[in-house]
N, C-alpha and C positions, 0 to 999 in steps of 0.2 A: 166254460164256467166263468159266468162273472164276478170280478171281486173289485170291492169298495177300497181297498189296500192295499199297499206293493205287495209285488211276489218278487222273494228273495232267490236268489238263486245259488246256495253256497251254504254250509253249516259253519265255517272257521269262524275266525276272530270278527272280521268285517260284518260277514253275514249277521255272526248272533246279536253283536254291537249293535247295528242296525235295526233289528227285530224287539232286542231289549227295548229300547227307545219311542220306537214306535209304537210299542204297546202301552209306555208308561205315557204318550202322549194321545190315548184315547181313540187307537184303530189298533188293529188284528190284524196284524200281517200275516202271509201266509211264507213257508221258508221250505225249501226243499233243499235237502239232503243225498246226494248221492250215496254214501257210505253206511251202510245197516247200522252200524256200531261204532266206537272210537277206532284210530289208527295212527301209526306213527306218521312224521312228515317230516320231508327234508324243511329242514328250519334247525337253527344255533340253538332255539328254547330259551333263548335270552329276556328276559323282562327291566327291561329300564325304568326309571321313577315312573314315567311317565304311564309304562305302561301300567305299572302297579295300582295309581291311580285311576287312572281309567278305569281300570278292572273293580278294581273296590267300589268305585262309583255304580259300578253295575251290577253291585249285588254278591259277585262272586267274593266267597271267603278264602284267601290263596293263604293263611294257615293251614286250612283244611287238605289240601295239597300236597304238604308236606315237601315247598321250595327247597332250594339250596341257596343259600346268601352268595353274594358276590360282591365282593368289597374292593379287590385287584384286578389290573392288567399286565399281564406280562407278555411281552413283543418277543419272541427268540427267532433269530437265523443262524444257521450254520449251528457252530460253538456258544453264539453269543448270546447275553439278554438283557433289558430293559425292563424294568416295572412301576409302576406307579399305583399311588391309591384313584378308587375312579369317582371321581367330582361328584355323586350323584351314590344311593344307595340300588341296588340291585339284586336281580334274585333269579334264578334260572328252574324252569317246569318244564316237561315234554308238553309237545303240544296235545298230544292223545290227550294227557289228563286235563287240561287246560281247555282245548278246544267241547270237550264233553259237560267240563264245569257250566260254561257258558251257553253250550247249547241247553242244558238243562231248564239254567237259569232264565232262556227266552219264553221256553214252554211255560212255566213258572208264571211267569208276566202276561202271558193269555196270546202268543204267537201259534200260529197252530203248525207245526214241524212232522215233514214226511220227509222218514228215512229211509234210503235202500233203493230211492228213486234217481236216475236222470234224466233230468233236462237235453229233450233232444236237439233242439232248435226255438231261437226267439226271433219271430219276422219286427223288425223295428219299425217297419211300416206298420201301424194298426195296433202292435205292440200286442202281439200272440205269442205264447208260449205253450211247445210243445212238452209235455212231460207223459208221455208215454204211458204206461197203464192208467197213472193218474189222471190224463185225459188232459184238453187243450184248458188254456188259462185264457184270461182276458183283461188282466191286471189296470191299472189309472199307472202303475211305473213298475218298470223290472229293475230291481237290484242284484248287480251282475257280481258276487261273490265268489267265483269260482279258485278263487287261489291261484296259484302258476299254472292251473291249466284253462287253455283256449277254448269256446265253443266254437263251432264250425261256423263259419262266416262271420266270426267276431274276435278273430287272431291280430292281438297287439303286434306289431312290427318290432324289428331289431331281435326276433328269435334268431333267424340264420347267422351262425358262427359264435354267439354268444358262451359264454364259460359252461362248466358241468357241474353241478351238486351232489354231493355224493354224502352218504351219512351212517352212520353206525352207534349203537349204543355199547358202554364196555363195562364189566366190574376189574376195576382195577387191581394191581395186587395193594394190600394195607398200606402199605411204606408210600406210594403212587400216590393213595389216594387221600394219604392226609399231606402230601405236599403240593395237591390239587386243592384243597379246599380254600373256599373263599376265594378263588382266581378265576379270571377268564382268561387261557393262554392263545395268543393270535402266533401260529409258528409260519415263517413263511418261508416256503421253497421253487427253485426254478417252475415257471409256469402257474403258479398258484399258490395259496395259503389252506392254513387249517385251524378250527379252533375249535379249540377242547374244555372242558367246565365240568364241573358236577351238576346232575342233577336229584329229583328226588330218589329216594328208596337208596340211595348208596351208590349210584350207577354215575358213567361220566357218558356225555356224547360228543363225538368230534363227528364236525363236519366241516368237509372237505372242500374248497373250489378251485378247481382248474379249468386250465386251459383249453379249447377241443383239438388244438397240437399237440397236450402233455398227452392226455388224454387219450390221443393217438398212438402214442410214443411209446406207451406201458400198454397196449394192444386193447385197450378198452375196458384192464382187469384189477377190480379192487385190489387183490392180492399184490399185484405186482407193481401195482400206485405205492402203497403201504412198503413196500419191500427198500422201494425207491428213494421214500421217503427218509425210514429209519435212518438207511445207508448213510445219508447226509447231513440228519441232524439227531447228534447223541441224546436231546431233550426227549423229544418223541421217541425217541428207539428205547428210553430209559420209564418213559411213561406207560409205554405201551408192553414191556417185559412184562409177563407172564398175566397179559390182562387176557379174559375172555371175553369172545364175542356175544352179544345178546339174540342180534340179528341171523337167521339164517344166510341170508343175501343182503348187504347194503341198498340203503333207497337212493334213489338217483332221479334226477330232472336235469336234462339237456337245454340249452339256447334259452340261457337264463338273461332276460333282458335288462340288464343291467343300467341304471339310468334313465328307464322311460318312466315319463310323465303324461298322463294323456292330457290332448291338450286344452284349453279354456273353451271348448266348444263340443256340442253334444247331441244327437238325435232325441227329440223330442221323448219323453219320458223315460230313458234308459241312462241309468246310474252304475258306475264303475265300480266301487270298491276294492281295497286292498291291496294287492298283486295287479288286479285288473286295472286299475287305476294310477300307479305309481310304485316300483319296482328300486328300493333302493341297496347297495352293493351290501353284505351279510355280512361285514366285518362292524358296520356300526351299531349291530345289534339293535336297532328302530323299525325293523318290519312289522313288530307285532301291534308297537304303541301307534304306526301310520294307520295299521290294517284298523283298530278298534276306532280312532278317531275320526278314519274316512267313514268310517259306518255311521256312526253318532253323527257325523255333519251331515249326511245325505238324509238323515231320517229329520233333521230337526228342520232341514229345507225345505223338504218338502210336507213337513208339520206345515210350516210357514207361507204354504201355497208358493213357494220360489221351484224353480225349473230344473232340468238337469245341469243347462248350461252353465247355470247359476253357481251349482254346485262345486262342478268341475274349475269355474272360473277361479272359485273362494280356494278350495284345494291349491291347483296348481300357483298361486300368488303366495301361499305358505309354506310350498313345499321345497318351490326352486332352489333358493339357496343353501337351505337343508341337504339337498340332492347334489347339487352341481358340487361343493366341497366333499362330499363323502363319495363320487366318482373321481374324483381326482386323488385322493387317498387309495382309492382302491385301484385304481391303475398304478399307480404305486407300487403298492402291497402285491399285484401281478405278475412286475414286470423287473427291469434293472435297477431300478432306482431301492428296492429290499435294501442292499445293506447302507445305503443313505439311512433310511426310516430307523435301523436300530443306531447308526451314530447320532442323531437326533434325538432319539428316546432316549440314551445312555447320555447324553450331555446336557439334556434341558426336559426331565421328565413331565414339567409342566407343558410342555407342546402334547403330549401325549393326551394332556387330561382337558387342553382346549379343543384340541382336535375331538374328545370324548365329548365337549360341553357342545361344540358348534354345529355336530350332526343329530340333535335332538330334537324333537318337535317343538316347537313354537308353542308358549303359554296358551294361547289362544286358540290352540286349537285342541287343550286339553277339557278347560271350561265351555266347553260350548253346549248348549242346549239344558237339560237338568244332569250335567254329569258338571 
C-alpha cells in the first residue's frame, strides 16, 4: 500500500507526538500500534515542566488524568537523606493513562491508528514495511517509535550488559503515603537505585535499576531484590511496610542502553524517536519530555521537506550535553561514589537542584514547530 505520509511505528509518547503534529500540519499519518489497548510500562511516570508543556501543547488535558504533583526530591542511602525543592514544577501519571491520552488525542487530529498490530520488519532499502495482517506499507519515511524495544535488524548497540528495569505499582499504607506526597524519592543501594512517587488514583510506583551483577546476585527475583533492599535501607523498608502490591508480576526490561545517542547520520527516510533515538539514565526523569519533543522535531522536519539526517543531526547537537551530565550522575548513583552524592546533597542542596536544572531539555527544543 502506498502512502503519501510517514508511517509511524510505535503508539507511546514519540509516536503519538509525532502523529499529533503531523496531522495539525496538513498530512495523515498512518501509526501502528502493537498493543490492542493501554498497558503499564517500565518508566518512573515522571513528567517534568517540560514535559507538561509539551503535552498541553498537544492537546492533551493532564487535569483530566488526575496527576500527582511533585514539588521534592529526596536522595536516601543507607540511614541517611537529602532533600530539596525541585527548580521546576512537576507531576507524575502512569504511562498507561498517559500514553492512551495521547494516542487518542492523534486519532482526534485525523492520524489513522491500528492497534493490536506488529510491525514485522522495515527493509530501509526502498523503505518497506512489513505489518503483517495489515499488509506491506510503502511509506515517503517510517518513524521508528518502538520504545525500549528493538525491531529485528534495527537493534541500537550498547544493549549487552547494560543495567535491568524493573517496576511495580503499590497502595501504600496512609501514614506511607501522606509522607510520600509531593516527593520523588531517588534511594540508592549497592549495584543500583530506586525511585519511588505517587501517582494517580492514590497509588505510588517504584522503579527499580540495577545492575546485571545485582541482578545476578538476588538470583534474577523480584522478591528477593526487595528483601535485599529493605535489609539496608530503613527508608524503603518503612515505606514499603504493609504496602500492597498492584502488579501480579513486576515489569521488567533488560540491557537498558543507557547513554546512547544515535548518531548525526541516517538511512534515507527512517526516523528514530524516543528510546530509539536517545536513551537517557531514568533517574533524571527527561525520557518522556525527550520522547514527545523528538517526535514533534521529526514531524516538523520533515513538514519542512528536511531529511532524516537532518533530524538526527538537530537532535543529537541538543541532546549531548543534556546526556553526557546525566550519565555521569548516574554512574554515580550506580556505583561507589552513593554515599559521596548524599554528602553533597546534605551539604549544598543546591547542587541537587542544578544537577535537576542541567539534565533538562533545551528551550528550543520545547518550542519547536506549532507546539
Amino acid at each position: 500500500m502506498e502512502l503519501s505520509a510517514p508511517l509511524i511505528v510505535g503508539g507511546g509518547p514519540a509516536g503519538s507526538a509525532a502523529a499529533i503534529q503531523l496531522a495539525r500540519g496538513g498530512c495523515r499519518p498512518t501509526l501502528i500500534e502493537r498493543q490492542p489497548g493501554p498497558i503499564d510500562k517500565v518508566c518512573g511516570d515522571f513528567l517534568s515542566a517540560e514535559a507538561i508543556t509539551i503535552i498541553t501543547a498537544l492537546g492533551v488535558d493532564l487535569a483530566a488524568l488526575d496527576p500527582a504533583p511533585i514539588r521534592a526530591l529526596r536522595l536516601v542511602h543507607g540511614g541517611g537523606e537529602a532533600e530539596t525543592r525541585l527548580p521546576f514544577p512537576a507531576m507524575a501519571v502512569s504511562r498507561r493513562m498517559l500514553d492512551e491520552a495521547l494516542l487518542t488525542r492523534a486519532a482526534a487530529e485525523g492520524a489513522v491508528v491500528h492497534r493490536g498490530h506488529a510491525v514485522r520488519r522495515v527493509e530501509v532499502d526502498g523503505l518497506r514495511v512489513d505489518a503483517g495482517a495489515l499488509g506491506t506499507f510503502k511509506p515517503p519515511a517510517v518513524f521508528l517509535a518502538t520504545g525500549k524495544h528493538d525491531l529485528r535488524g534495527l537493534a541500537r548497540p550498547g544493549r549487552t550488559g547494560g543495567p535491568i528495569g524493573l517496576k511495580n505499582y503499590f497502595v501504600l499504607a496512609p501514614a506511607q503515603h501522606a509522607a510520600l506526597a509531593g516527593h520523588v524519592e531517588l534511594v540508592m543501594f549497592p549495584g543500583g537505585y530506586a525511585g519511588l512517587q505517587p501517582v494517580e488514583a492514590g497509588r505510588a510506583t517504584l522503579c527499580l535499576i540495577v545492575s546485571a551483577r545485582r541482578w545476578e546476585q538476588v538470583g534474577q527475583r523480584w522478591e528477593s531484590l526487595l528483601d535485599a533492599l529493605t535489609a539496608r535501607s530503613p527508608h524503603l523498608a518503612g515505606r514499603l511496610a504493609g504496602a500492597m502490591p498492584l502488579l501480579e508480576r513486576p515489569l521488567a526490561v533488560a540491557g537498558l542502553p543507557y547513554g546512547y545517542l544515535h548518531p548525526p547520520t541516517a538511512p534515507t527516510g527512517l526516523y528514530r524517536l524516543g528510546d530509539q533515538a536517545s536513551v537517557i539514565p531514568s533517574l533524571t526523569g527527561d525520557g518522556v519530555s525527550i520522547a514527545l519533543a523528538s517526535g514533534a522535531l521529526a514531524a516538523e522536519t520533515w513538514l519542512k521537506a528536511g531529511d532524516a539526517a537532518l533530524y538526527h543531526r538537530r537532535l543529537y547537537d541538543r541532546l549531548r550535553g543534556q546526556m553526557r551530565l546525566a550519565v555521569l550522575i548516574h554512574r554515580a548513583a550506580l556505583g561507589s561514589a552513593q554515599p559521596l552524592l548524599l554528602v553533597a546533597g546534605r551539604a549544598a542542596p543546591a547542587l541537587m537542584r542544578l544537577a535537576a536544572t542541567r539534565t533538562r531539555l533545551r528551550q528550543e527544543m520545547i518550542t519547536i514547530g506549532a507546539i
